[in-house]
C-alpha positions in Angstrom: 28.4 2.9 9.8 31.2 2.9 11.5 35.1 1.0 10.9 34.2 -1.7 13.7 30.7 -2.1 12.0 31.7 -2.4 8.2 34.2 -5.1 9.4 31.9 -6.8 11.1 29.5 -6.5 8.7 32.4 -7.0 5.8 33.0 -10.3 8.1 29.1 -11.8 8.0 28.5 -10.5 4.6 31.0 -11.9 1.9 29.5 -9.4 -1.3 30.8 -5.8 -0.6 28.6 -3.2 1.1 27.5 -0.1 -1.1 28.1 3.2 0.1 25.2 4.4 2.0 23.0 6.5 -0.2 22.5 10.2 0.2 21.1 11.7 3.3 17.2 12.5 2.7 15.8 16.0 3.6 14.6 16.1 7.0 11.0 14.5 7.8 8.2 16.2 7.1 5.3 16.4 9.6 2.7 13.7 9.8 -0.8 15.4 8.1 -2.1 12.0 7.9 -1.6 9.0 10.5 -2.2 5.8 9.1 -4.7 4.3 11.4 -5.9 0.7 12.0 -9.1 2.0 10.7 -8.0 3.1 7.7 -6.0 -0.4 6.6 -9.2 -2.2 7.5 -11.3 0.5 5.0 -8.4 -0.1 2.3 -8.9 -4.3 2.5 -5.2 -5.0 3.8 -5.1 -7.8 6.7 -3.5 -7.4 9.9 -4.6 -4.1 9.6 -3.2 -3.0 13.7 -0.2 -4.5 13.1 0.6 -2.8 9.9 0.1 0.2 11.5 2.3 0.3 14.1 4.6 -1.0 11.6 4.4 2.0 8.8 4.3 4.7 11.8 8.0 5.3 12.3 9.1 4.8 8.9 6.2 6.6 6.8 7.2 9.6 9.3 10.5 8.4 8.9 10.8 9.0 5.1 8.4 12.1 4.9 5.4 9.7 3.0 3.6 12.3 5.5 1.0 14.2 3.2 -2.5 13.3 2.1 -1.0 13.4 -1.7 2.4 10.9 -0.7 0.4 8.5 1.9 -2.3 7.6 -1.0 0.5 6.9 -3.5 2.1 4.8 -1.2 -0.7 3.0 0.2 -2.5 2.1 -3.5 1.7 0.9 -4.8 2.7 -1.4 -2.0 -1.3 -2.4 -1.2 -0.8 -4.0 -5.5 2.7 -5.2 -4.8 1.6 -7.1 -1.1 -1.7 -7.7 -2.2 -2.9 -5.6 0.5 -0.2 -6.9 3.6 -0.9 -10.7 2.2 2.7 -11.3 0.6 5.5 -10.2 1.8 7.3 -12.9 0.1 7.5 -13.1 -4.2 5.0 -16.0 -5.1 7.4 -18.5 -7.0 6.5 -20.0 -9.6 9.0 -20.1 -11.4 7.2 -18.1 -14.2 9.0 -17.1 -16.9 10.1 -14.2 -15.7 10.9 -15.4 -12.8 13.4 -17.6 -14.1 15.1 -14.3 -16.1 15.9 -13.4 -12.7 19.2 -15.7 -13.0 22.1 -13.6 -14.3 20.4 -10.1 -14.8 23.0 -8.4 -14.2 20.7 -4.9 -13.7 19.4 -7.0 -10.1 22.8 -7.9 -9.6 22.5 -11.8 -10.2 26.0 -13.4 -11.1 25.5 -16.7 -9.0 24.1 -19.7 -9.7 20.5 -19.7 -7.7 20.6 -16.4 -7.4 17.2 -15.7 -8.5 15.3 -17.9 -6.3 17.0 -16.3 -3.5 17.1 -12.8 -4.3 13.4 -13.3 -5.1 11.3 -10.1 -4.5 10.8 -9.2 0.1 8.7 -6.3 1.8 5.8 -4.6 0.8 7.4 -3.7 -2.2 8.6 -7.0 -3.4 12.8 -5.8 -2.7 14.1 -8.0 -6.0 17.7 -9.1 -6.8 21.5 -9.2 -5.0 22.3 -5.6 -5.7 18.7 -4.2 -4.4 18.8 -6.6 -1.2 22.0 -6.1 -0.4 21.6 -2.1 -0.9 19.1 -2.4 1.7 20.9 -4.6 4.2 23.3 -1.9 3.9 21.3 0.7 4.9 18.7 -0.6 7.2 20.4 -3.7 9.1 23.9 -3.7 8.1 24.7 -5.8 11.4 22.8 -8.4 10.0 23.7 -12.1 8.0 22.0 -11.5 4.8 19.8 -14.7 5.8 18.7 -13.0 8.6 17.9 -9.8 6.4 15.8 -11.7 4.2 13.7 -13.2 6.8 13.4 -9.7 8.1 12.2 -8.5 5.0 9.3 -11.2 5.5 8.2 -9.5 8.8 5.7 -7.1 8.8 8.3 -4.6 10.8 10.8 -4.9 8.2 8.4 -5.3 5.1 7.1 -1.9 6.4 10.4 -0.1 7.0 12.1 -1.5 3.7 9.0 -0.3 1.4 9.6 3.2 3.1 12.8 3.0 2.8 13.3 2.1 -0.9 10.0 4.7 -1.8 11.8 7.4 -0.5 15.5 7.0 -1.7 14.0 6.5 -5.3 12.3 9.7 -5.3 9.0 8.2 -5.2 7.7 11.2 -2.9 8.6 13.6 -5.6 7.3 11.8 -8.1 3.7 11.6 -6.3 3.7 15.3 -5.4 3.4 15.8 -9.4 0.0 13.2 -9.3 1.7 11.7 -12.5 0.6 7.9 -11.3 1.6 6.3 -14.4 4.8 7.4 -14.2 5.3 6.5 -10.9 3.9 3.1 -11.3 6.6 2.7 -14.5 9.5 4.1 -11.8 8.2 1.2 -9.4 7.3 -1.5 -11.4 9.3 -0.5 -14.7 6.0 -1.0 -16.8 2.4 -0.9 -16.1 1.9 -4.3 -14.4 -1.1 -4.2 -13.1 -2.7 -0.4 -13.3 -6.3 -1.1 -13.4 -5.1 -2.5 -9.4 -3.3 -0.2 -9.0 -5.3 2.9 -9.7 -8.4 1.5 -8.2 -6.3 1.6 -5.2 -5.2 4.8 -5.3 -8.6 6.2 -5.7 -9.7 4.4 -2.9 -6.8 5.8 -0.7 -7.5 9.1 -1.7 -11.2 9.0 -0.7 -10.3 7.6 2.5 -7.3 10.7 3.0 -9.2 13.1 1.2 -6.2 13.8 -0.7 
């Protein structure tokens, strides 16, 4: 970013910008397109449109390989429920409401929780994490306007790419540890009967 765009972005944005995070290795090759076909075979809806959405971005981010693409796929398919919810189902639940004042999401305003409530296809949580991203994908943007973006299926798709690959999720699904990985995503094991059946299904369908 440069000095015209962090004040601009300074100027829309009243919470600080973080440094942009390290520079990822170059892509890797595409060994396995995510097709139309494929989303429809997995049970995600708006199967075309999610698609075109994760093309760039999976490519993008190097989620490129048989091995990645099925980590990937069974992970955001539990967190979306498949491309349904792109938006964090509120409650409030319990936990929900500990989102106000965690201070490891960030959360040090009043109503912070409710808005900072989990976007994309990997359920982006908190005002550290969203604003991290704003930073990084669309820091021309209001944060409003980033949050509704993270509701699209383009920037649902691009964000869960995004965050998968500058957490080290790639490496950490080259080593077919899933349980680990699900802990890095989900910091425990919400979910892992889902999430596993997923993943087999995935690799079937990739032959990974």
């Amino acid at each position: 970013m440069n000095l015209f765009q962090r004040i601009l972005a300074a100027f829309r944005n009243p919470d600080p910008l973080p440094e942009p995070y390290p520079v990822l290795p170059e892509p890797l090759p595409m060994a396995a397109p995510v097709t139309a076909e494929l989303l429809t075979r997995l049970g995600w809806v708006a199967p075309s449109e999610y698609a075109a959405a994760l093309s760039l971005p999976l490519r993008s981010y190097s989620i490129t390989t048989p091995t990645r693409l099925a980590a990937f796929l069974a992970q955001v398919g539990h967190e979306s429920g498949g491309g349904r919810y792109t938006r964090e189902i509120w409650g409030p639940t319990p936990s929900q409401l500990r989102y106000e004042r965690r201070a490891d999401l960030g959360n040090h305003l009043p109503g912070d929780g409710r808005r900072f409530l989990g976007r994309g296809l990997i359920q982006i949580t908190g005002r550290a994490n969203t604003y991290g991203a704003l930073g990084a994908l669309r820091p021309m943007m209001s944060i409003d306007e980033f949050c509704a973006w993270l509701e699209s299926r383009p920037g649902a798709a691009e964000s869960a790419c995004w965050w998968w690959a500058t957490r080290g999720c790639n490496e950490r699904a080259d080593t077919g540890d899933f349980e680990r990985l699900t802990r890095h995503i989900n910091g425990g094991l919400n979910g892992l009967a889902d999430r596993r059946q997923r993943w087999g299904e995935a690799k079937a369908a990739l032959d990974a």
